[in-house]
DRENDO-1510 file (C-alpha; in Angstrom, 1 decimal, always signed):
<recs>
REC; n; res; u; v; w
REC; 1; UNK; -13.7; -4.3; -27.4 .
REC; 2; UNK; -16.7; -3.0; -25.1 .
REC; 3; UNK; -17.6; +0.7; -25.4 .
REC; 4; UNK; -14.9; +3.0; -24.1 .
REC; 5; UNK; -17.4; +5.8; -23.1 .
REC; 6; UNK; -16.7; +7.7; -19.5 .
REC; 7; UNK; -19.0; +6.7; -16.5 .
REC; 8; UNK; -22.3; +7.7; -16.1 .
REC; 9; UNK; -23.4; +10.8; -13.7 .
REC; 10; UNK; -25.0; +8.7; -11.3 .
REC; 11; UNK; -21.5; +6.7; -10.9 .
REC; 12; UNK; -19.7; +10.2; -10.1 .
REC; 13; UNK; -22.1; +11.0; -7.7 .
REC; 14; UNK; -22.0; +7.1; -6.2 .
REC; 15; UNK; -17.9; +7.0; -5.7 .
REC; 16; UNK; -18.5; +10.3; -3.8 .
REC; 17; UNK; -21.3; +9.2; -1.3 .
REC; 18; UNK; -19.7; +5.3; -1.4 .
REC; 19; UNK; -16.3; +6.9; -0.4 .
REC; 20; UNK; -18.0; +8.9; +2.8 .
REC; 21; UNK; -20.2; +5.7; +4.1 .
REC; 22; UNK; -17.4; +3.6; +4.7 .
REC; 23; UNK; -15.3; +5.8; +6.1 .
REC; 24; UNK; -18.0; +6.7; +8.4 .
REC; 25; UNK; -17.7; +2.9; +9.1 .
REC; 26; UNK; -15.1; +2.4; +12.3 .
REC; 27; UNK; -13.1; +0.0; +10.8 .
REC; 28; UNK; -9.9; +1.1; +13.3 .
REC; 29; UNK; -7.2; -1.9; +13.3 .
REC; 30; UNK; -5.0; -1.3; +15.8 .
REC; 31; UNK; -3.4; -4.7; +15.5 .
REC; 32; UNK; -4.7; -6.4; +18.4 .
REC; 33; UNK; -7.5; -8.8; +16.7 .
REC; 34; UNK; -10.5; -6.1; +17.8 .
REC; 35; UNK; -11.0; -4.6; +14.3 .
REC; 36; UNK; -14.6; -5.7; +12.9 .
REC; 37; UNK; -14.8; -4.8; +9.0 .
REC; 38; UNK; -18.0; -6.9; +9.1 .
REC; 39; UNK; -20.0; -4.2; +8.8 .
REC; 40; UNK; -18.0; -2.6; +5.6 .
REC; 41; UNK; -17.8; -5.7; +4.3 .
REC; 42; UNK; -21.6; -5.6; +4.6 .
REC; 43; UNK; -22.0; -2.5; +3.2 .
REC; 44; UNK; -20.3; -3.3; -0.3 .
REC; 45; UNK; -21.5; -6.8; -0.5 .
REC; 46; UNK; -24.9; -5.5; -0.8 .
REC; 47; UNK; -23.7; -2.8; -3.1 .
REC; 48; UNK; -22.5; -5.4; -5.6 .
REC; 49; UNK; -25.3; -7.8; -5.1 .
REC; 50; UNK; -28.1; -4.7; -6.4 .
REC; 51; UNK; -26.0; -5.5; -9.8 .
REC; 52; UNK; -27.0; -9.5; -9.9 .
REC; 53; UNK; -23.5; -10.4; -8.4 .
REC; 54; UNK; -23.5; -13.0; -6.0 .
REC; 55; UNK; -20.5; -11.9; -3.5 .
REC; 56; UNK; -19.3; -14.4; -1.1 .
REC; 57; UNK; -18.6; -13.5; +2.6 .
REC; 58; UNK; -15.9; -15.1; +4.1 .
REC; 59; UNK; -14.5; -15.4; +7.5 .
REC; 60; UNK; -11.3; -16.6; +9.3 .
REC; 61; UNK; -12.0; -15.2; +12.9 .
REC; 62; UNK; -15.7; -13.4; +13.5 .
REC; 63; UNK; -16.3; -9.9; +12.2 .
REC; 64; UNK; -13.5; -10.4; +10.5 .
REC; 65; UNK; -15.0; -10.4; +7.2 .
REC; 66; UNK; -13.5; -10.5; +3.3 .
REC; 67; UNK; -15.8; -10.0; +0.5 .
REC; 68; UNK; -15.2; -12.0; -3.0 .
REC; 69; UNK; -17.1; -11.5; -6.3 .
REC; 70; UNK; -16.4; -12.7; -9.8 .
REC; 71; UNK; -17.7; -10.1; -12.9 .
REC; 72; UNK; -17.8; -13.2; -15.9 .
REC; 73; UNK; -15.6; -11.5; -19.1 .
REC; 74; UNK; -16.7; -11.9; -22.4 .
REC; 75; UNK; -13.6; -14.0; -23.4 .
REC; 76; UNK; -13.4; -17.3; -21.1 .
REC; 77; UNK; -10.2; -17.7; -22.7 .
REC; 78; UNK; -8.6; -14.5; -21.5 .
REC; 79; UNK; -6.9; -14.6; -17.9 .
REC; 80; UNK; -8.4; -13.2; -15.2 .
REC; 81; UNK; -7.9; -9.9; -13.5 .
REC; 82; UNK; -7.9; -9.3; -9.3 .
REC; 83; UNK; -8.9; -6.0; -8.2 .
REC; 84; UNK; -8.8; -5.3; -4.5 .
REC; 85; UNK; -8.7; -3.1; -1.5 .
REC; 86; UNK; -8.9; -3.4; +2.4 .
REC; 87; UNK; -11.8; -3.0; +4.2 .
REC; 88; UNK; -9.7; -1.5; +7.5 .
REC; 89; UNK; -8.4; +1.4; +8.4 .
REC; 90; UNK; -4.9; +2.8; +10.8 .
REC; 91; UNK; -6.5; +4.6; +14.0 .
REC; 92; UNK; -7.4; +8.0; +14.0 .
REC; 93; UNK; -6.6; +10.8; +17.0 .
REC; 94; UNK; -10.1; +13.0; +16.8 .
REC; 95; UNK; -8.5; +15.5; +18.7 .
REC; 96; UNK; -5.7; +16.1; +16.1 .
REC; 97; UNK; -8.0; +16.5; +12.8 .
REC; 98; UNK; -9.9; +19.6; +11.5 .
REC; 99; UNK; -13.3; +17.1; +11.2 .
REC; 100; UNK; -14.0; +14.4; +13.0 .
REC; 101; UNK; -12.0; +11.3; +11.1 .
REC; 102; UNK; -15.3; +8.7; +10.9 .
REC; 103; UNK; -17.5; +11.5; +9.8 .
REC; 104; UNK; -17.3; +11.4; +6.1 .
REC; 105; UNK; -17.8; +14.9; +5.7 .
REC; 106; UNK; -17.8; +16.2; +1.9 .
REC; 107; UNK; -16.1; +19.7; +2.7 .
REC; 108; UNK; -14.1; +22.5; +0.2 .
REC; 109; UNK; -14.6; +20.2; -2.2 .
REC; 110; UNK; -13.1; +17.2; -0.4 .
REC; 111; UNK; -14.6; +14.0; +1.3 .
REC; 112; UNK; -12.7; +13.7; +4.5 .
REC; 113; UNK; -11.9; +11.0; +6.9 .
REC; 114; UNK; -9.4; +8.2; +7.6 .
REC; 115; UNK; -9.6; +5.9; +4.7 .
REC; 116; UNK; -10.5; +8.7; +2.2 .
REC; 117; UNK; -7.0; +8.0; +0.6 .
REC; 118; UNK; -6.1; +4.4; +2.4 .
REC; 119; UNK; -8.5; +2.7; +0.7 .
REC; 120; UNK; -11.8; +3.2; +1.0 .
REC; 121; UNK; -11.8; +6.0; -1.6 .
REC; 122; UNK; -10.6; +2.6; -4.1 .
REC; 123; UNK; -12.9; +0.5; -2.7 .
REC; 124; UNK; -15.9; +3.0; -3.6 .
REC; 125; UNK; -14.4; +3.5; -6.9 .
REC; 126; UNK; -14.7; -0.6; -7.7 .
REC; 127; UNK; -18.6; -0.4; -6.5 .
REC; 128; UNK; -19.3; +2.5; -8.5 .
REC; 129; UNK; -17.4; +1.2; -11.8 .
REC; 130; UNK; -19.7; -2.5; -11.2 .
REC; 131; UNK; -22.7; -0.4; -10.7 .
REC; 132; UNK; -22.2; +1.7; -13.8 .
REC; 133; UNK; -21.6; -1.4; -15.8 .
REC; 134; UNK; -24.9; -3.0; -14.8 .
REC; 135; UNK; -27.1; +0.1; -15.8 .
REC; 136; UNK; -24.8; +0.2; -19.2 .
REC; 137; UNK; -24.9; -3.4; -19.7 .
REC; 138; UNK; -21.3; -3.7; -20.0 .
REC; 139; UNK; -19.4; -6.3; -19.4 .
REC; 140; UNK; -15.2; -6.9; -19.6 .
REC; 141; UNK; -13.4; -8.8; -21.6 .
REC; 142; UNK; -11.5; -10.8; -18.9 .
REC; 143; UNK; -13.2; -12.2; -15.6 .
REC; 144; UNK; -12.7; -9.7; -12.9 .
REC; 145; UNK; -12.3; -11.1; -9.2 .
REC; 146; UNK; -13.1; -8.2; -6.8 .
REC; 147; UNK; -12.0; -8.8; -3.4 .
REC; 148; UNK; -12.3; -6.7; -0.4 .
REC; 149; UNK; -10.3; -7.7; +2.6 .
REC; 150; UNK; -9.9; -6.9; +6.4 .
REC; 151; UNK; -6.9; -6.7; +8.1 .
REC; 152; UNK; -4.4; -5.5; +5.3 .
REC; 153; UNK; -3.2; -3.0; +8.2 .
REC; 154; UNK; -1.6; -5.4; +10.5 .
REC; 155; UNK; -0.9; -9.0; +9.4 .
REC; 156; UNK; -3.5; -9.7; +7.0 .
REC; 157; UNK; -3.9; -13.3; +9.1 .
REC; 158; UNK; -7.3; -12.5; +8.7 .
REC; 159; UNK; -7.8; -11.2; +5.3 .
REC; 160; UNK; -5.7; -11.4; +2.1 .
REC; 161; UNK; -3.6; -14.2; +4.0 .
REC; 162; UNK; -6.7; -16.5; +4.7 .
REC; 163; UNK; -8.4; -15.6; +1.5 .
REC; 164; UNK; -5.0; -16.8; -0.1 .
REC; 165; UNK; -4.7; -20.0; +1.6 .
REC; 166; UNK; -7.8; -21.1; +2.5 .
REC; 167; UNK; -10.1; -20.3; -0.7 .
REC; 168; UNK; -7.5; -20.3; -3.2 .
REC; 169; UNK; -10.0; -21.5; -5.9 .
REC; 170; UNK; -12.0; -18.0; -5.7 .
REC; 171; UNK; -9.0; -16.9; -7.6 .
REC; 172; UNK; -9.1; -19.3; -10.3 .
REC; 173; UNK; -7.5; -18.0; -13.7 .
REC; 174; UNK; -6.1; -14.8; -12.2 .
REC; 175; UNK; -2.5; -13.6; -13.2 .
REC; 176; UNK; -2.2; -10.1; -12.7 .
REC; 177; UNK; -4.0; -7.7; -9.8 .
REC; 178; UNK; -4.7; -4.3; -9.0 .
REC; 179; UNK; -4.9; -2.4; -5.9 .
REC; 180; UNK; -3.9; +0.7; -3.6 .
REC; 181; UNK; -1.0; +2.9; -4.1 .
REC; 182; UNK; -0.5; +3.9; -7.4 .
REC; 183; UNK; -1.8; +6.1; -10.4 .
REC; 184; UNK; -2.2; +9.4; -7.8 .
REC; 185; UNK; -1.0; +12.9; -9.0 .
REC; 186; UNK; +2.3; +14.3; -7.3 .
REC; 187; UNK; +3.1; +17.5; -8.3 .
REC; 188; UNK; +6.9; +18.4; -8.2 .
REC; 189; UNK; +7.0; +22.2; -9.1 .
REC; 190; UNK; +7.3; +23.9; -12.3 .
REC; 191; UNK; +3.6; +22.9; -13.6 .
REC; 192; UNK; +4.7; +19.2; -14.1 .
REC; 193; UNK; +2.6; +16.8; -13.0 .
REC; 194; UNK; +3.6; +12.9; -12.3 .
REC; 195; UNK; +1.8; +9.7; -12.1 .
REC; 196; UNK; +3.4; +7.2; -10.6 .
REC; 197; UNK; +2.1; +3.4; -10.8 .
REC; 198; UNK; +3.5; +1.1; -8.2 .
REC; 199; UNK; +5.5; -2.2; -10.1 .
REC; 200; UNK; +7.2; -3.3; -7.4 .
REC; 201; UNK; +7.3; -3.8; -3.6 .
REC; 202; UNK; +9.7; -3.7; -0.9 .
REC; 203; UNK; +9.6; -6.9; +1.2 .
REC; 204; UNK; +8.6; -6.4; +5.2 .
REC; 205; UNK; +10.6; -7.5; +7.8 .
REC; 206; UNK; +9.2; -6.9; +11.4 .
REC; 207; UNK; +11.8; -7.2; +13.9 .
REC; 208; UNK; +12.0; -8.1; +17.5 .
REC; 209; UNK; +15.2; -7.6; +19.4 .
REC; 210; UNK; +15.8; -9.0; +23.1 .
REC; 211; UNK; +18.3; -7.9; +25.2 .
REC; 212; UNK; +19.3; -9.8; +28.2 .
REC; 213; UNK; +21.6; -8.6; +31.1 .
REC; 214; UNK; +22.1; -9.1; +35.0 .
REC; 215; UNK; +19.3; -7.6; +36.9 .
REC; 216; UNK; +20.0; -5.5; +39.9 .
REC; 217; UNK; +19.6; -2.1; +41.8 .
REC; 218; UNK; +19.7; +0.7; +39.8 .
REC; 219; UNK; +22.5; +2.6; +42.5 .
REC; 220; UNK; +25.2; -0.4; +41.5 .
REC; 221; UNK; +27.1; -0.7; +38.9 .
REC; 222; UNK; +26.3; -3.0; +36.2 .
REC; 223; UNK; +28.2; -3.9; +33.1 .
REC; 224; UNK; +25.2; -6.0; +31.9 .
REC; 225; UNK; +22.6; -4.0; +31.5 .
REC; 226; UNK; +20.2; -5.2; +29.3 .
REC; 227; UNK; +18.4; -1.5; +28.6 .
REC; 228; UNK; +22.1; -0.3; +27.3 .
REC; 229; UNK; +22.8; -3.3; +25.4 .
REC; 230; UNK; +19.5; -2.7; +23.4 .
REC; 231; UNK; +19.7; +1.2; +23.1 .
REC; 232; UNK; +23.1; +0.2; +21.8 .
REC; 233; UNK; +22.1; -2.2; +19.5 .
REC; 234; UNK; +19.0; +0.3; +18.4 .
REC; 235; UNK; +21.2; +3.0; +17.8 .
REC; 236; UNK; +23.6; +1.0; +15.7 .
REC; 237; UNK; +20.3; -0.5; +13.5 .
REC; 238; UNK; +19.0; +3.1; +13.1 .
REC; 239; UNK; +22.0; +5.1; +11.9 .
REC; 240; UNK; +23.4; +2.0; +9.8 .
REC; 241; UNK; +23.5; +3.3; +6.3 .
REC; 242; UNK; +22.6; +0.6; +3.9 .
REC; 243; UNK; +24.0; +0.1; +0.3 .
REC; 244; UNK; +22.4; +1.2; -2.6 .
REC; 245; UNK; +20.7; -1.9; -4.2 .
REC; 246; UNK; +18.8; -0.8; -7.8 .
REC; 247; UNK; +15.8; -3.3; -9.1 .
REC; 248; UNK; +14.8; -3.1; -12.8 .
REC; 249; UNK; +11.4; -1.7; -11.6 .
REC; 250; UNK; +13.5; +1.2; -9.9 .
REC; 251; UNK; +16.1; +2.0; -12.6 .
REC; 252; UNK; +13.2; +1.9; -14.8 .
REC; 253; UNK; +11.8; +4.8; -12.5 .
REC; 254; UNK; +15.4; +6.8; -12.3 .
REC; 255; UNK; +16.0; +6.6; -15.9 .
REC; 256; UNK; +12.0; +8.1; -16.9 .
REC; 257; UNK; +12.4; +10.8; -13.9 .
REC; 258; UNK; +15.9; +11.9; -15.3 .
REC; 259; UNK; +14.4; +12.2; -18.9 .
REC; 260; UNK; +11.8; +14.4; -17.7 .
REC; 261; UNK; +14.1; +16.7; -16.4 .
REC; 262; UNK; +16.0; +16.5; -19.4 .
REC; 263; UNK; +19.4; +15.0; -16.9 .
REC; 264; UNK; +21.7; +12.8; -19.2 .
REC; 265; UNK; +22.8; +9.6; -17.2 .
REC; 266; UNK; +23.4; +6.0; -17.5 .
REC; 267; UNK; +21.8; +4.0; -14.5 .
REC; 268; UNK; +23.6; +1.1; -15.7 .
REC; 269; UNK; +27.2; +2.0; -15.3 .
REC; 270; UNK; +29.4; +1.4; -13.6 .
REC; 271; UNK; +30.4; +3.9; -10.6 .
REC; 272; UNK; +26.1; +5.3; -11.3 .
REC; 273; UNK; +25.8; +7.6; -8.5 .
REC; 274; UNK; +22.2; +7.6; -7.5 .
REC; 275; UNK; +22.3; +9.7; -4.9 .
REC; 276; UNK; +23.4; +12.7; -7.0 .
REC; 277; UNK; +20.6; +12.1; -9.2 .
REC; 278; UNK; +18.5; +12.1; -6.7 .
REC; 279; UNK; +19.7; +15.7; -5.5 .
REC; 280; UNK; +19.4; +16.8; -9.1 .
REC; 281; UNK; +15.3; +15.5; -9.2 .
REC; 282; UNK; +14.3; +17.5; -6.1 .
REC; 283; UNK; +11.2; +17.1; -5.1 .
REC; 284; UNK; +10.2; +14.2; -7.5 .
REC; 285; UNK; +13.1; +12.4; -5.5 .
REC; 286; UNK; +10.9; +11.3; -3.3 .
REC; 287; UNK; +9.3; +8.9; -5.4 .
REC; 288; UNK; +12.4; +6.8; -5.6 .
REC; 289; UNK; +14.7; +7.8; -2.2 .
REC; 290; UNK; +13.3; +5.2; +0.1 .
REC; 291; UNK; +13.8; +2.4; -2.4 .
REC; 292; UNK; +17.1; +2.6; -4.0 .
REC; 293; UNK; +18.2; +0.3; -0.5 .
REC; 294; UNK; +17.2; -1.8; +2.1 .
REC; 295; UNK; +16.1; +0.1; +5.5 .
REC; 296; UNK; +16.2; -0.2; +9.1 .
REC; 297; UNK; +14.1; +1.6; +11.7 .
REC; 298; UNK; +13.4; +1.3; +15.4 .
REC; 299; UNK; +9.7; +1.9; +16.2 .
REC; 300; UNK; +9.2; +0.6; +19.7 .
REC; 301; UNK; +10.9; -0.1; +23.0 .
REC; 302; UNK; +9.8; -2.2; +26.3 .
REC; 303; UNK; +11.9; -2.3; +29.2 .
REC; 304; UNK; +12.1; -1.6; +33.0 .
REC; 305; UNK; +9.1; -2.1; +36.0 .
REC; 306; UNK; +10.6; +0.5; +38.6 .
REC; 307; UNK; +12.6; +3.4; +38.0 .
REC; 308; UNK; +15.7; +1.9; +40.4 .
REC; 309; UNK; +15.2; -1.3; +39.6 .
REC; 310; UNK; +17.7; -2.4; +36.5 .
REC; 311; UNK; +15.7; -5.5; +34.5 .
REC; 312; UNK; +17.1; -8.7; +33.4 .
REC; 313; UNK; +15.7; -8.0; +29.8 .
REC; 314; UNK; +14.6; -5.6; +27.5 .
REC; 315; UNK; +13.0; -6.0; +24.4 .
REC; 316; UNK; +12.2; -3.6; +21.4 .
REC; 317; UNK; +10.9; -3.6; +17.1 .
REC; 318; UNK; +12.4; -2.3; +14.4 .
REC; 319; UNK; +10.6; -2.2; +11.0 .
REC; 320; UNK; +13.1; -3.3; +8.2 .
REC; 321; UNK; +12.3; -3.6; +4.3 .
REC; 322; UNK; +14.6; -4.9; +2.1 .
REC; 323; UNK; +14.7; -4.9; -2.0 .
REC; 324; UNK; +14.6; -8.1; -4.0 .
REC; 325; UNK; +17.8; -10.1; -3.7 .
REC; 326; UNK; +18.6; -8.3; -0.2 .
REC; 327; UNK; +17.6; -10.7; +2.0 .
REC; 328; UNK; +20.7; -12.0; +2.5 .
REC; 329; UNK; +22.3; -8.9; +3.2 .
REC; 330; UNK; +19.5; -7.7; +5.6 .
REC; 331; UNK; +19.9; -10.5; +8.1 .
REC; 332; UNK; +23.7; -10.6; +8.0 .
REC; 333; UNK; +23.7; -6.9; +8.8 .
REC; 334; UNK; +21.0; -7.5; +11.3 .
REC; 335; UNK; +23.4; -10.4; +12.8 .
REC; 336; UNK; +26.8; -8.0; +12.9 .
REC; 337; UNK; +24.3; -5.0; +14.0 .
REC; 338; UNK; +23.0; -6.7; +17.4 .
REC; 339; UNK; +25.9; -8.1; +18.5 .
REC; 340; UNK; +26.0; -11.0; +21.0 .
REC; 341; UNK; +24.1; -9.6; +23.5 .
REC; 342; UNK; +20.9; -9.2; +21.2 .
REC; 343; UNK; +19.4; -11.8; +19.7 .
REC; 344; UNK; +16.6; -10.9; +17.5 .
REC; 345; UNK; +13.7; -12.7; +14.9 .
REC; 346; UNK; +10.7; -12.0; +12.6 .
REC; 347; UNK; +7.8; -10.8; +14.1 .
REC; 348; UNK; +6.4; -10.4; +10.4 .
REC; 349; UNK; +8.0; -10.8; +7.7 .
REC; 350; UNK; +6.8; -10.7; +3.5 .
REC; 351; UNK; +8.4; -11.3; +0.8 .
REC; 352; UNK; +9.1; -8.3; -1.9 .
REC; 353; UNK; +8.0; -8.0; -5.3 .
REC; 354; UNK; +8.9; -7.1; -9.1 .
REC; 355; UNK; +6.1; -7.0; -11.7 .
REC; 356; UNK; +7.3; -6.0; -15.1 .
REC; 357; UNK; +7.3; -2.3; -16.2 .
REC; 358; UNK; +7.4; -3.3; -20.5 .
REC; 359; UNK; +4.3; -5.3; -20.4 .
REC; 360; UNK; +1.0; -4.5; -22.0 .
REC; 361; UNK; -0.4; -4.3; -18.5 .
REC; 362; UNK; +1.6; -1.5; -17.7 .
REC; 363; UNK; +1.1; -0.2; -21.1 .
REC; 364; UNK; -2.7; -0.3; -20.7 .
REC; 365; UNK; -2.5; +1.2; -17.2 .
REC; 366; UNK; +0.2; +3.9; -18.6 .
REC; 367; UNK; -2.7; +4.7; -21.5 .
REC; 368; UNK; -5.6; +5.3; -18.7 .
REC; 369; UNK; -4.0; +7.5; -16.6 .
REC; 370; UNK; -3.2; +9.8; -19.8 .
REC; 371; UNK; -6.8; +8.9; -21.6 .
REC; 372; UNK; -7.7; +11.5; -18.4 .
REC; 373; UNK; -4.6; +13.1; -17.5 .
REC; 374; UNK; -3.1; +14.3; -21.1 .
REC; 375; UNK; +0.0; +16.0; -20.6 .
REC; 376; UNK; +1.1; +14.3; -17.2 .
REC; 377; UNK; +3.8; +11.8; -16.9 .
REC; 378; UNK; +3.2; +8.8; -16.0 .
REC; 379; UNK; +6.4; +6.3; -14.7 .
REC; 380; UNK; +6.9; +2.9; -12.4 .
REC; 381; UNK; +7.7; +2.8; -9.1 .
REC; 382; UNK; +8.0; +0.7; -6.3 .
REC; 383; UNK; +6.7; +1.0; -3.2 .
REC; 384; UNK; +8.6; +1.6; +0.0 .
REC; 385; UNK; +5.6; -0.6; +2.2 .
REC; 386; UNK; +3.4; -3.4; +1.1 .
REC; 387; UNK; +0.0; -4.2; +0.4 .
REC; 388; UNK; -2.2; -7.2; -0.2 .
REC; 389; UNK; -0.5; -7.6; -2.8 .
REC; 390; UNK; +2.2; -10.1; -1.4 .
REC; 391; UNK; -0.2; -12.2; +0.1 .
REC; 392; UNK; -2.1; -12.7; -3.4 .
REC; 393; UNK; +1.2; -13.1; -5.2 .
REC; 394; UNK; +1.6; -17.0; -3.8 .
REC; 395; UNK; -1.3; -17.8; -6.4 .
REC; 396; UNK; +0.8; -16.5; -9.1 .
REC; 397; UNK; -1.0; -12.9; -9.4 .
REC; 398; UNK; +1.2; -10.5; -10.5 .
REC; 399; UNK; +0.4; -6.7; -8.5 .
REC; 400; UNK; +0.3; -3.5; -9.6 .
REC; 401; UNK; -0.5; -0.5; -7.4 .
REC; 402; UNK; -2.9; +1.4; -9.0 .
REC; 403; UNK; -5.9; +3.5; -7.2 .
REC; 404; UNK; -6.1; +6.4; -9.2 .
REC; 405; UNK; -6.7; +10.0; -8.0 .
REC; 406; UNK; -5.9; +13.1; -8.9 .
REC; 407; UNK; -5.0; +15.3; -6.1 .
REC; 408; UNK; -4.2; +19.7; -6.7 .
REC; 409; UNK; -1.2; +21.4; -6.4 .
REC; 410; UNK; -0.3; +21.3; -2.4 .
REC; 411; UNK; -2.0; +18.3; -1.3 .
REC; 412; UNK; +0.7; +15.8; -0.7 .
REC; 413; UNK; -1.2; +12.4; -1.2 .
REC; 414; UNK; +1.9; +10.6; +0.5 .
REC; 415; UNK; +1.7; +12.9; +3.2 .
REC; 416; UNK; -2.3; +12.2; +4.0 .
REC; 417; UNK; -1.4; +8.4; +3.7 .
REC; 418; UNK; -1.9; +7.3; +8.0 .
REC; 419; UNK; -2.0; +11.2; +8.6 .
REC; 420; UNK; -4.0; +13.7; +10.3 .
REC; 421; UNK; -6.5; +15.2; +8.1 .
REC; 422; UNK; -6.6; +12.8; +5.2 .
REC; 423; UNK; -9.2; +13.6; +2.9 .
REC; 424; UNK; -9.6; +13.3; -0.9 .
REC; 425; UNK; -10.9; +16.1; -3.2 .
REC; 426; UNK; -14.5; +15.2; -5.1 .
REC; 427; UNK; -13.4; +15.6; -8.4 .
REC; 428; UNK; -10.2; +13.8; -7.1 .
REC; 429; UNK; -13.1; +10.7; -7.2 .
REC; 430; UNK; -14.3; +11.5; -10.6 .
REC; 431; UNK; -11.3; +11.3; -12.2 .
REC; 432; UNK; -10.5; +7.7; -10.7 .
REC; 433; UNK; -13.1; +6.6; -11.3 .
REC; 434; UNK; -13.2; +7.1; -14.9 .
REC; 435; UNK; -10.0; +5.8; -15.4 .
REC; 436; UNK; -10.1; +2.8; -13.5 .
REC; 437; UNK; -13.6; +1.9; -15.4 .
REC; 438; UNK; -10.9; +2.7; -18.7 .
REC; 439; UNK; -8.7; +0.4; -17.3 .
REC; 440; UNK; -10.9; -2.3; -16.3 .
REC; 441; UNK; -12.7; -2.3; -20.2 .
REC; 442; UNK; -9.7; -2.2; -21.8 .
REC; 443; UNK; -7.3; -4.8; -19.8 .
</recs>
């Protein structure tokens, strides 16, 4: 096994100044094609190629740029590993933030910006782990693939889709990945600290909903009005309360959680009423409240050209997630929940995921986290969005979310993720950084 040491100094002091170049990087997707993540993609391409990689960029629409590199293990029998992040970034309100969101400034201890959290704080870590390695001459066991990708923050079309679908064979050998959301401290009172790694993803479901109705003047009376008939049928999506569904990769999550608070419970009987376990966890709840069912919310409505003026249509989204083996359910609730004056489809839709939480993958991740972290609790979890991750799954890659970071008491890491003020502390960096380098010699 190669040498388990830490990281160098220089690597500390890399993930920090890494982490505040990209974010000073606009890499703003606001869905509508304009992102550019060339220049980030840029950035880390020539990072990697200063430690005799030869990274390949790769393009499905221009500026739209993914970046693929292959580290050669030690054992070509071994399967490969995928580690990767997204080069893009949700927009960011200037006016609402304490510092300037594309400044990258290292302040209180913190490096702030949008991405400091969702991802480019992960995507500095990977540069400064490669980098380390070529000073140390270290090399891993397994092939690592490193991929950084652009638009992960809308439909990934451009990135992890294309990459996927188009260049398949970059990918060769890999069975398991890593990436964002995962391995981050959350501190739920009473000194405890948890670490939660991601095994599991709720699928995406992006819903349109049209209305249609009799158009007229807004003074008359009209029993087919297609504004009501959506606001009805948005109301009914948006207050329907779902039944619980429980996945192996969340009852693996309720059963640890109620351990650690030392709450007797069987997850697998009968009559298992999660919801008043979840009262009795508290805070640590939320790590497991927005996944025990499938969801429903409305996000957007478009209706109406003139104030007296009633239209023939109206048309609206609702973002829905549903848990493996809910599909079903989702659209036959969708179906009963429109009624038959709103038809609706998939704008977007993914599929979820499981990956196993008794495997030595978690095991090894489990270990890496508590290597650096002794006396936290680490348990699965599964995420209430999505990532990359179900893109790269089609090749048979099996994800795990794990970015680590270790965040203090009173910054909520969930909170900062497509918030105002996201930042990530330094020494935040430092520990993720040594235990993802951990990880990556030991997987």
């Amino acid at each position: 096994m190669a040498d388990m040491r830490a990281v160098d100094a220089q690597a500390l002091e890399e993930v920090v100044a890494f982490t505040s170049d990209l974010i000073r990087i606009d890499t703003t997707n606001r869905g509508g094609g304009d992102c550019q993540e060339r220049p980030a993609a840029e950035y880390v391409a020539a990072k990697l190629a200063e430690t005799g990689l030869e990274p390949v960029l790769l393009e499905r629409t221009p500026g739209r740029t993914n970046v693929v590199a292959r580290i050669e293990g030690t054992d070509p029998s071994a399967d490969a590993l995928l580690v990767h992040g997204h080069l893009d970034v949700v927009p960011a309100e200037p006016a609402d933030w304490t510092v300037h969101p594309f400044s990258g400034e290292v302040r209180d201890g913190m490096v702030w910006g949008r991405g400091a959290i969702d991802m480019k704080n992960m995507d500095a870590m990977v540069l400064a782990v490669v980098r380390a390695w070529a000073r140390q001459g270290i090399r891993p066991r397994r092939d690592i693939v490193i991929a950084y990708t652009a638009d992960e923050e809308a439909s990934a079309i451009d990135g992890s889709d294309f990459l996927a679908t188009q260049h398949p064979g970059l990918f060769e050998g890999c069975t398991e990945g890593i990436s964002e959301s995962g391995a981050y401290s959350f501190h739920p009172g009473s000194g405890m600290e948890i670490y939660p790694i991601a095994a599991g993803e709720r699928g995406t479901g992006w819903l349109k909903l049209t209305a249609h109705g009799r158009a007229g003047h807004g003074s008359k009376v009209n029993r087919a009005n297609a504004v009501t008939r959506l606001a009805a049928a948005m109301t009914r999506i948006g207050e329907h309360e779902w039944p619980v569904r429980l996945t192996p990769t969340v009852r693996a999550a309720l059963r640890e959680l109620a351990a650690l608070y030392g709450i007797e419970t069987d997850v697998e009987a009968a009559g298992f009423d999660v919801d008043a376990l979840l009262e009795k966890l508290g805070p640590a709840a939320a790590l497991v409240d927005a996944t025990v069912r499938n969801s429903s919310n409305p996000t957007m409505l478009d209706a109406g050209y003139k104030v007296n003026v009633i239209p023939g249509h109206a048309s609206g989204f609702v973002d829905g997630r549903t848990l493996p083996g809910g599909e079903e359910e989702f659209r036959e609730t969708l179906d009963r929940l429109t009624g038959p004056d709103v038809e609706w489809e998939f704008a977007h839709r993914e599929i979820a995921l499981q990956a196993p939480v008794d495997s030595p993958t978690f095991a090894k991740l489990r270990a890496a986290v508590e290597r650096f972290a002794p006396g936290a609790h680490v348990v699965p979890f599964c995420m209430s969005g999505g990532t990359d991750a179900k893109q790269f799954s089609r090749l048979g890659i099996t994800g795990y979310g794990f970015s680590p970071v270790r965040m203090p008491v009173g910054l909520d890491y969930q909170a900062l993720f497509h918030g105002v003020d996201e930042r990530v502390p330094v020494d935040g960096l430092h520990f993720g950084v040594n235990v993802l380098d951990h990880y990556l010699q030991s997987a």
